[in-house]
C-alpha positions as CSV (number, residue, x, y, z in Angstrom):
1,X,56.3,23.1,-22.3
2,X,53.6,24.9,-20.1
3,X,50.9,23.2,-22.8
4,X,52.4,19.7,-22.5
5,X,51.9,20.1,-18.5
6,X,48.3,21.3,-19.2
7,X,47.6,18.9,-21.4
8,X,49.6,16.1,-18.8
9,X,47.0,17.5,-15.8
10,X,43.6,16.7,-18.5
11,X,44.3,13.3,-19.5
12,X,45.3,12.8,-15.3
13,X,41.9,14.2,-14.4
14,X,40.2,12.5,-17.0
15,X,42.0,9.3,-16.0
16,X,40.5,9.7,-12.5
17,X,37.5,10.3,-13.8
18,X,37.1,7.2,-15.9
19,X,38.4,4.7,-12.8
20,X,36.0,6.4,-10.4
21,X,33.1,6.0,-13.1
22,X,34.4,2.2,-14.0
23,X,34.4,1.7,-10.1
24,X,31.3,3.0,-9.3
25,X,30.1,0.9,-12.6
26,X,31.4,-2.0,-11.4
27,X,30.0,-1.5,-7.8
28,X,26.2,-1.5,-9.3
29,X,27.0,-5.0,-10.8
30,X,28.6,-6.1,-7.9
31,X,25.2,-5.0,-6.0
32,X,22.5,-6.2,-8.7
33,X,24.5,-9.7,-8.7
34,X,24.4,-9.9,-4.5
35,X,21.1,-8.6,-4.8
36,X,19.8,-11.7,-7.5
37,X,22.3,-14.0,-5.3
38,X,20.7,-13.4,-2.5
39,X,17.2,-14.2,-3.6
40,X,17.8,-17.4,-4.2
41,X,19.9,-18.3,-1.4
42,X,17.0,-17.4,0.7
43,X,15.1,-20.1,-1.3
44,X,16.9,-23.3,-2.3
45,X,15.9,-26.3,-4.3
46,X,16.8,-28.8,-1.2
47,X,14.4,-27.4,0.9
48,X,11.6,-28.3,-1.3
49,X,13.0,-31.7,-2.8
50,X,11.2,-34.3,-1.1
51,X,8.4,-36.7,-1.2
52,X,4.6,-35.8,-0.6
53,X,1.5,-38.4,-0.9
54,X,4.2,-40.4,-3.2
55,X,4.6,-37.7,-5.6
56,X,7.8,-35.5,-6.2
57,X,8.1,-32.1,-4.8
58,X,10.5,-29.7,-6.3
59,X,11.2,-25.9,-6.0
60,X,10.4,-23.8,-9.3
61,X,11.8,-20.3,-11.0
62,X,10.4,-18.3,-13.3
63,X,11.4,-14.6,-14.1
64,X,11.0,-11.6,-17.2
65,X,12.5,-8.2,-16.7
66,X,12.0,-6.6,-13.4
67,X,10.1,-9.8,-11.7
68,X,11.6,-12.7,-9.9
69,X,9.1,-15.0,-9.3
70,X,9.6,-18.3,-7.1
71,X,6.8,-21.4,-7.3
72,X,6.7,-25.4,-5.8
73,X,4.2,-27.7,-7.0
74,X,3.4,-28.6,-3.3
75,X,-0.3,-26.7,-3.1
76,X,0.6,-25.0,-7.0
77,X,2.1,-22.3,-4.4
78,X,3.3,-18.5,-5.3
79,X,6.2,-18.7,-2.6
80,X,8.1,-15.4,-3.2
81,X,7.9,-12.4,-5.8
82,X,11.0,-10.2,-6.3
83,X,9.9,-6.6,-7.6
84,X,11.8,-3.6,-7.4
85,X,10.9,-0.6,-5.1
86,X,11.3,3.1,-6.0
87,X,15.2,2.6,-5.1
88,X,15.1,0.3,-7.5
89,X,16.2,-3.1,-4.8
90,X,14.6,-6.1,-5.4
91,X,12.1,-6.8,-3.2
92,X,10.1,-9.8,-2.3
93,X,6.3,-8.5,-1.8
94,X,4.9,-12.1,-1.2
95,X,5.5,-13.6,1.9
96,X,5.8,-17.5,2.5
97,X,7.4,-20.4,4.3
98,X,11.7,-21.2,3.1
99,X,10.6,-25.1,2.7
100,X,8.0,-27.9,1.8
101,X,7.8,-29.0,5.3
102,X,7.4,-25.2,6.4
103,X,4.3,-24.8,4.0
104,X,3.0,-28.5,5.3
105,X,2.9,-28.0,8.9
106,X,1.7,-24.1,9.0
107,X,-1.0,-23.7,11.0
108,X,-1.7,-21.5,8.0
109,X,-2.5,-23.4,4.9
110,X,-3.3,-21.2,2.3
111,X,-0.3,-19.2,1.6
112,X,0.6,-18.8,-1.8
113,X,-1.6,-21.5,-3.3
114,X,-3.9,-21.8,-5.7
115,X,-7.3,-22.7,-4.4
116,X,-9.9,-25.1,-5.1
117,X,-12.2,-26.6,-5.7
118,X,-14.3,-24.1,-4.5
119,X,-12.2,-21.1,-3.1
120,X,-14.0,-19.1,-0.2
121,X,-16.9,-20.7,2.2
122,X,-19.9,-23.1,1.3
123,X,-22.5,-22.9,3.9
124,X,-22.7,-25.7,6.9
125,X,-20.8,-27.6,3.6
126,X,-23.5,-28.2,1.8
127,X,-24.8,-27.7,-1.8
128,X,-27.2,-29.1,-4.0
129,X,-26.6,-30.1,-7.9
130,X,-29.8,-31.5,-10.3
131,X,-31.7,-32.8,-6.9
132,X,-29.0,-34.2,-5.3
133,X,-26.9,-33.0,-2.2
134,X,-23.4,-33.2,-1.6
135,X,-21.5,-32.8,1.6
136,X,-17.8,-30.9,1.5
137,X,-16.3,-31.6,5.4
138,X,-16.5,-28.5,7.4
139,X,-13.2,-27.0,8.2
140,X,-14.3,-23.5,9.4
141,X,-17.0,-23.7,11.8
142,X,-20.0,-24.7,10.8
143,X,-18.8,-23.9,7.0
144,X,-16.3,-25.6,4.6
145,X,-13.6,-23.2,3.2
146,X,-11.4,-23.3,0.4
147,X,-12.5,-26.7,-0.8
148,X,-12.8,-28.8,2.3
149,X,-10.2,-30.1,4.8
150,X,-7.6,-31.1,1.8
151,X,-8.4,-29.1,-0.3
152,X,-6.1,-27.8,-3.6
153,X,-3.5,-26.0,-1.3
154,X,-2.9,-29.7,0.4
155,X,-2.0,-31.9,-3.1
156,X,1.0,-32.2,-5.4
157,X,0.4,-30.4,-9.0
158,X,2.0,-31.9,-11.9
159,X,4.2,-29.3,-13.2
160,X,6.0,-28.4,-16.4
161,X,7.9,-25.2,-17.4
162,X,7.3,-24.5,-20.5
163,X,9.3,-21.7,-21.4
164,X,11.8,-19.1,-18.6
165,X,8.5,-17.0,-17.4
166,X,5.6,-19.5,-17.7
167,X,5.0,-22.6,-15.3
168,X,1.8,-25.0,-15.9
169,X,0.2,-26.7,-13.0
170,X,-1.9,-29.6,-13.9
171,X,-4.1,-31.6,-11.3
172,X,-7.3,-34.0,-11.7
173,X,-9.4,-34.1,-8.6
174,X,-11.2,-37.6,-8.8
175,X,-14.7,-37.8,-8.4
176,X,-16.1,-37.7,-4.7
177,X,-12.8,-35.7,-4.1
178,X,-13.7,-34.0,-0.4
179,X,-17.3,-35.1,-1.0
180,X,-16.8,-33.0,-4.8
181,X,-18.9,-34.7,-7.9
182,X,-16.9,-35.6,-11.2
183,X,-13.6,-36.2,-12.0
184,X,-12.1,-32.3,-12.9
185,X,-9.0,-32.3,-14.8
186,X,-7.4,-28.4,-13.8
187,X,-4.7,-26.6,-15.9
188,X,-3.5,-23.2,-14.1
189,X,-0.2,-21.5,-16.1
190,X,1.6,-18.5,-14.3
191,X,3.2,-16.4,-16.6
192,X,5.5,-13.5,-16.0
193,X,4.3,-10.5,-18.8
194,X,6.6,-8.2,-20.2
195,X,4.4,-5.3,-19.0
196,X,5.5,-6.2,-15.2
197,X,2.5,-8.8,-14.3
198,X,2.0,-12.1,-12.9
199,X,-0.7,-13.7,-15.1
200,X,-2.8,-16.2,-13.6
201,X,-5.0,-18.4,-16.1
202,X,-7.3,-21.0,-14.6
203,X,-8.7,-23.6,-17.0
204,X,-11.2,-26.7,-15.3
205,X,-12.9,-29.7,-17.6
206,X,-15.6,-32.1,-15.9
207,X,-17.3,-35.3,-16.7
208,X,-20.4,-34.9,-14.1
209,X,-21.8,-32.1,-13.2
210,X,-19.5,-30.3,-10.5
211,X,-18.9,-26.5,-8.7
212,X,-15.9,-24.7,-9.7
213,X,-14.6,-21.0,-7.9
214,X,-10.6,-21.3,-8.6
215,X,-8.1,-18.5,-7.3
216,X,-4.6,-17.8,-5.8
217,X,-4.1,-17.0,-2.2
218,X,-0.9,-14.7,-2.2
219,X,-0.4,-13.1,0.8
220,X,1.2,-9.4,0.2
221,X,3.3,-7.0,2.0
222,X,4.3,-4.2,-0.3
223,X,6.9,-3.0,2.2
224,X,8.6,-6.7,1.7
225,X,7.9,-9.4,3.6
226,X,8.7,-9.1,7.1
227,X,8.8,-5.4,6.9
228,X,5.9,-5.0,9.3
229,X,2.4,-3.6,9.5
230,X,0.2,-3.4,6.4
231,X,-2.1,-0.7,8.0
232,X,-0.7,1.7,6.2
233,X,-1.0,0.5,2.7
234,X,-3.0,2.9,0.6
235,X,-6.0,0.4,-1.3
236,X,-8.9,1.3,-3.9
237,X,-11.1,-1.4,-4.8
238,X,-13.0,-0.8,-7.8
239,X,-16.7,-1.9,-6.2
240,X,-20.0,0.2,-5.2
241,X,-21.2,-2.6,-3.3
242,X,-19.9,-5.9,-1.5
243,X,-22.1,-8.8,0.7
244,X,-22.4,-8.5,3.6
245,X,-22.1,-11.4,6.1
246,X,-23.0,-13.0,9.1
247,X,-20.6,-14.7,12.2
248,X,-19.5,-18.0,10.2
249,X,-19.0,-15.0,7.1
250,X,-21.4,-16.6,5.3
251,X,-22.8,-14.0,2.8
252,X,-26.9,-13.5,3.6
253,X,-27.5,-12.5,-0.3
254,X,-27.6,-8.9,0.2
255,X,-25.7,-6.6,-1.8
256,X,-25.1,-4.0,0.5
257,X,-23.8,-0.2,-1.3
258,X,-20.0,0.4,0.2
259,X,-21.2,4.4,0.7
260,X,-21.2,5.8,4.1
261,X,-19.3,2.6,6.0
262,X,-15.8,1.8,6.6
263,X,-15.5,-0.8,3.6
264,X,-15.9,2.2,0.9
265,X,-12.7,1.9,-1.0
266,X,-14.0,3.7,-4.0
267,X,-11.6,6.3,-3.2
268,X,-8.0,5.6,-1.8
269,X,-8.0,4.8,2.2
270,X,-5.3,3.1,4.1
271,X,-6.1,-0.5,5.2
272,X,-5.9,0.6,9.2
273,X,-7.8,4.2,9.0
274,X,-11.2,2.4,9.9
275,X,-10.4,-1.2,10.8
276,X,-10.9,-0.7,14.4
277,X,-14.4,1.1,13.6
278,X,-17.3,0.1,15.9
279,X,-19.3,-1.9,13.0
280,X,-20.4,-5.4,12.9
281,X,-18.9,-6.5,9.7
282,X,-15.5,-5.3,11.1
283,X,-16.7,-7.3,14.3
284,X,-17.9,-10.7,12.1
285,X,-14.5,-10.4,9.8
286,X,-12.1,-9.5,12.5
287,X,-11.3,-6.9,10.1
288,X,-11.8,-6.7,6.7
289,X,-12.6,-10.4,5.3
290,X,-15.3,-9.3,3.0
291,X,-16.1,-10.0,-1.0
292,X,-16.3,-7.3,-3.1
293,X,-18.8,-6.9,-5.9
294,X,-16.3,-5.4,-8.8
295,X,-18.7,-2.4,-10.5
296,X,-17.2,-3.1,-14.4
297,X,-14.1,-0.5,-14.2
298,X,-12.0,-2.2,-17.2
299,X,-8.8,-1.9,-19.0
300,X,-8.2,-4.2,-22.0
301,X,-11.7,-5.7,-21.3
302,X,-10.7,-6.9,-17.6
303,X,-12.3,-5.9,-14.4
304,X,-9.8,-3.3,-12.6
305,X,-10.6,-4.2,-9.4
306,X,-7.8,-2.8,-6.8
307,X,-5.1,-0.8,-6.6
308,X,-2.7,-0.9,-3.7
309,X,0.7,0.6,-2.8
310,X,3.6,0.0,-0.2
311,X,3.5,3.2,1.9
312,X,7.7,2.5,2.7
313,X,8.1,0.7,-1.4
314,X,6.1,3.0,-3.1
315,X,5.7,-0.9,-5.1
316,X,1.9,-0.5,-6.4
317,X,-0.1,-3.3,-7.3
318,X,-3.1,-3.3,-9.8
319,X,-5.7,-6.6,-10.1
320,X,-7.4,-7.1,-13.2
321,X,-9.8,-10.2,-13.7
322,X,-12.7,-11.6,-15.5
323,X,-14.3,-12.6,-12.2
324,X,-17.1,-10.7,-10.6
325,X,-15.7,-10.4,-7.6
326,X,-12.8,-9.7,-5.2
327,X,-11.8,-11.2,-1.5
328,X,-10.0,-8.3,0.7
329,X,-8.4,-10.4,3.7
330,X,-6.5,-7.9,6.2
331,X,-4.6,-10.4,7.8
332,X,-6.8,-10.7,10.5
333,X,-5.8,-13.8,11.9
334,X,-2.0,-13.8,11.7
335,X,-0.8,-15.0,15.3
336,X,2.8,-14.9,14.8
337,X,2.8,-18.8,14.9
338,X,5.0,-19.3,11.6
339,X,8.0,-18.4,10.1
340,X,8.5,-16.8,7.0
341,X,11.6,-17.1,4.4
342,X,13.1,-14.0,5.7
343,X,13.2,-15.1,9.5
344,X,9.8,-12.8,10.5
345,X,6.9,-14.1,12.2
346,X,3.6,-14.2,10.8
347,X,2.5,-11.2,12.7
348,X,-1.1,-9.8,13.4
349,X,-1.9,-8.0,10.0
350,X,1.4,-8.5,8.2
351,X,0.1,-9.6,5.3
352,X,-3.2,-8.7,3.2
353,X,-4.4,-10.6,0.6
354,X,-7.2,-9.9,-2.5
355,X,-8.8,-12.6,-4.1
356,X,-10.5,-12.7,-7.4
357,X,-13.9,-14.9,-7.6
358,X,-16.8,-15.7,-7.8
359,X,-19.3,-15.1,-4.4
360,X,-18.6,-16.6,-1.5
361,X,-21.5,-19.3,-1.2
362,X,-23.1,-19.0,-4.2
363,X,-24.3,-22.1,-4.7
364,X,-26.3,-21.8,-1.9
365,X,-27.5,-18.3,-3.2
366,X,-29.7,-17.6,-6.0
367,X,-29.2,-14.0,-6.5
368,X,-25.0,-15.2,-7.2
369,X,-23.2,-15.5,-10.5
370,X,-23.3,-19.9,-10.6
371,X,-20.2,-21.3,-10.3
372,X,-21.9,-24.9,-12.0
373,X,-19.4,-26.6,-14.3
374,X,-21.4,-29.5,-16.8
375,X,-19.6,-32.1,-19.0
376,X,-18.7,-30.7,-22.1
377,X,-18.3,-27.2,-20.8
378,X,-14.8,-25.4,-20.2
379,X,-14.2,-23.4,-17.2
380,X,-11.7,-20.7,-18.2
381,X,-10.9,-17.2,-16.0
382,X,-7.7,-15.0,-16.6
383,X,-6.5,-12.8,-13.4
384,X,-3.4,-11.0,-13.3
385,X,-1.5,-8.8,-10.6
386,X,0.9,-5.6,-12.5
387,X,3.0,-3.8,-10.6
388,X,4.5,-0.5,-10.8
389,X,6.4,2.0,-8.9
390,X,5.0,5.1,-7.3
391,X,8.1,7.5,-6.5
């Protein structure tokens, strides 16, 4: 009798056991399914179905393991990009705008999008190809950015999703395209690895001779977006040296060694411990807003050229490209005059971004990699962001 009752108190323990284990089971999908829910209620397909320049608009998914990663055709845009943190919660690193019209009237026009024709600044707009000069209109200062006034980030891709982690953006810019020679047909497919990366490959065709310097313009918080200040994200750019500029941050041709100034990143620093330095590049940029010449670190025969981690996240991010060269933006001129998908404010320096690339200028500068496409050529460049988890 007394082993029946022993036995009786076991399988009542064990019992208990099981139902706490089942609930607690049960609880974790009940919070992963919230969790996925939830990312796509903050973004949803009927804020992005409309009608731009007479071409179809539409709101895009695309996912692979531990990445979520959320696209519209409107500007071939990176809108949001679910990761999880060292609790392991999903969380959505790249910040941008809940809707089409959001993205169209920001007083911000790059976020997200893939850039071109010719990503960073041409001096006073000009350039000059086999004798003859061409004129981009100036829509920073004296300088064009970015590819003019309408630039890539201002038209509707084509777009097809060719499998559940790639999307392909197609576009031809016609010749005389913001002031642009040749008619350049642009492929650019986002894929979602199984090693935890966003791969960005940029492909460009011309039939006269034209400048090409694609790229993406993802604007990062590590922390999530709307978490707050990036100042104390810990960054290592893989570069010796990087160009200096002058007011309009137009490059002078110099490369300048990073040693002994406040943009040496060859060793980890967080973005705010010398932003507020008394030095006139930090003056010129606002901050940093400064191209970095990569020094040839590789992996898998790719330019390593940053590493960066989310000092709340512990979400690290690693860029490896084929380009030369990488853009460090410190969100210098965030004035809290847009709202992002989670409700924030585009705050003063919530938000950094790292662009890879050719030079800034360089076809106004001879000592610059060329960035000169010619019919019968192919313009091809792989980037790709991999992120990881720092506990």
């Amino acid at each position: 009798m007394k082993n029946i009752q022993i036995a009786a108190v076991v399988l009542l323990a064990l019992f208990q056991f099981n139902c706490k284990d089942n609930k607690k089971e049960n609880t974790l999908k009940e919070t992963a399914a919230i969790q996925s829910d939830s990312t796509k209620t903050v973004l949803q397909a009927k804020n992005f179905d409309t009608i731009i320049d007479g071409k179809k608009v539409g709101l895009y998914w695309i996912e692979n393991k531990g990445i979520k990663a959320a696209f519209t055709n409107y500007g071939g845009r990176l809108i949001g990009l679910w990761v999880n943190d060292k609790n392991e919660k999903p969380t959505d690193v790249v910040v941008g705008m809940n809707s089409a019209k959001g993205f169209k009237t920001s007083t911000e026009p790059y976020f997200g999008a893939t850039i071109g024709r010719v990503g960073n600044r041409i001096g006073k707009g000009k350039f000059t190809l086999e004798g003859k000069q061409y004129q981009v209109p100036l829509n920073n200062g004296k300088n064009a950015l970015h590819g003019g006034v309408k630039g890539f980030q201002d038209v509707v891709w084509n777009v097809e999703k060719t499998n559940g982690n790639t999307l392909v953006f197609t576009y031809v810019s016609p010749d005389g395209e913001q002031g642009f020679p040749g008619n350049l047909s642009v492929k650019v497919t986002y894929t979602i690895t199984d090693d935890n990366s966003v791969q960005m490959e940029y492909e460009a065709t011309t039939d006269k001779t034209t400048i090409v310097n694609l790229t993406n313009h993802a604007f990062f918080n590590l922390n999530g977006e709307g978490s707050g200040t990036i100042l104390n994200h810990e960054l290592q750019i893989y570069a010796n040296e990087f160009t200096p500029v002058d007011e309009g941050l137009i490059p002078s041709g110099e490369l300048k060694p990073v040693k002994n100034t406040p943009f040496d990143f060859t060793s980890k620093h967080t973005i705010g411990e010398r932003i507020e330095t008394k030095d006139e590049q930090l003056k010129f940029g606002k901050g940093y807003d400064h191209n970095y010449v990569l020094n040839g670190t590789k992996k898998n025969g790719l330019n390593h050229a940053a590493t960066i981690s989310g000092d709340k996240s512990g979400i690290t991010l690693d860029i490896f490209t084929q380009e030369p060269g990488l853009q460090f933006y410190s969100g210098n001129f965030m004035q809290s005059k847009n709202t992002f998908k989670s409700g924030a404010k585009d705050d003063f320096r919530t938000a950094f971004a790292l662009e890879t690339q050719h030079f800034p200028d360089a076809p106004n500068q001879p000592k610059f990699a060329p960035i000169v496409l010619k019919p019968g050529e192919k313009y091809h460049t792989v980037s790709y962001y991999q992120f990881s988890v720092k506990k």
